[in-house]
C-alpha positions in Angstrom: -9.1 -0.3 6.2 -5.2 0.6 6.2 -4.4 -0.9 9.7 -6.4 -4.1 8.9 -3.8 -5.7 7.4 -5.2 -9.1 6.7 -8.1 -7.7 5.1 -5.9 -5.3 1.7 -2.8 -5.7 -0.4 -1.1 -2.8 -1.5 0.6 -2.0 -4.8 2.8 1.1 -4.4 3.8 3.1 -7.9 6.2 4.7 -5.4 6.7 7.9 -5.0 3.4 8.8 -6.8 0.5 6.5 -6.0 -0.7 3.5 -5.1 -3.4 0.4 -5.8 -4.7 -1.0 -2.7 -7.5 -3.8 -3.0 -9.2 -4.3 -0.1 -12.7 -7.1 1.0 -16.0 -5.3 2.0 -19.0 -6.2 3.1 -20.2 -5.9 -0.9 -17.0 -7.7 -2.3 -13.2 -7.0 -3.4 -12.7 -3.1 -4.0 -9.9 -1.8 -5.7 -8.9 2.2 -4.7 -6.0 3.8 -6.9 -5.1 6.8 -4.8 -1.4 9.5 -4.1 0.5 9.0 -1.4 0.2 10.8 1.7 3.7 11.6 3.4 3.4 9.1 6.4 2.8 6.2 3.8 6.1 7.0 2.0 7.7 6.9 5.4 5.7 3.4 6.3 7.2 2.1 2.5 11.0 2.9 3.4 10.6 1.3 6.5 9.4 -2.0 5.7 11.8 -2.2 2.6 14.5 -1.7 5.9 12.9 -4.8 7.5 12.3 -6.9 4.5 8.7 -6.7 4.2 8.6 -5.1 1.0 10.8 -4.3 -2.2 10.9 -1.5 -4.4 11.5 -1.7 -8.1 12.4 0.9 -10.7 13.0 3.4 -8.5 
């Protein structure tokens, strides 16, 4: 699910947890979950390339 990028959105409540909604086969899920360490890595680097923005932090 994480490395099928067309298929979730994320919603990151950086550095604590995150939202991520995601299509199955039975509909839209939603999964509210902490961050593991590499995520927080993958977050500041796409902030560094644009592809995301962080606020209130």
């Amino acid at each position: 699910m994480i490395s099928d990028y067309a298929n979730h959105d994320m919603l990151s409540f950086y550095p604590i947890d995150m939202v991520i909604f995601y299509h199955s086969k039975t509909g839209y899920t939603v999964e509210r979950r902490r961050h593991k360490i590499d995520e927080i890595s993958n977050i500041h680097q796409a902030v560094i390339y644009g592809r995301a923005k962080l606020a209130g932090v």
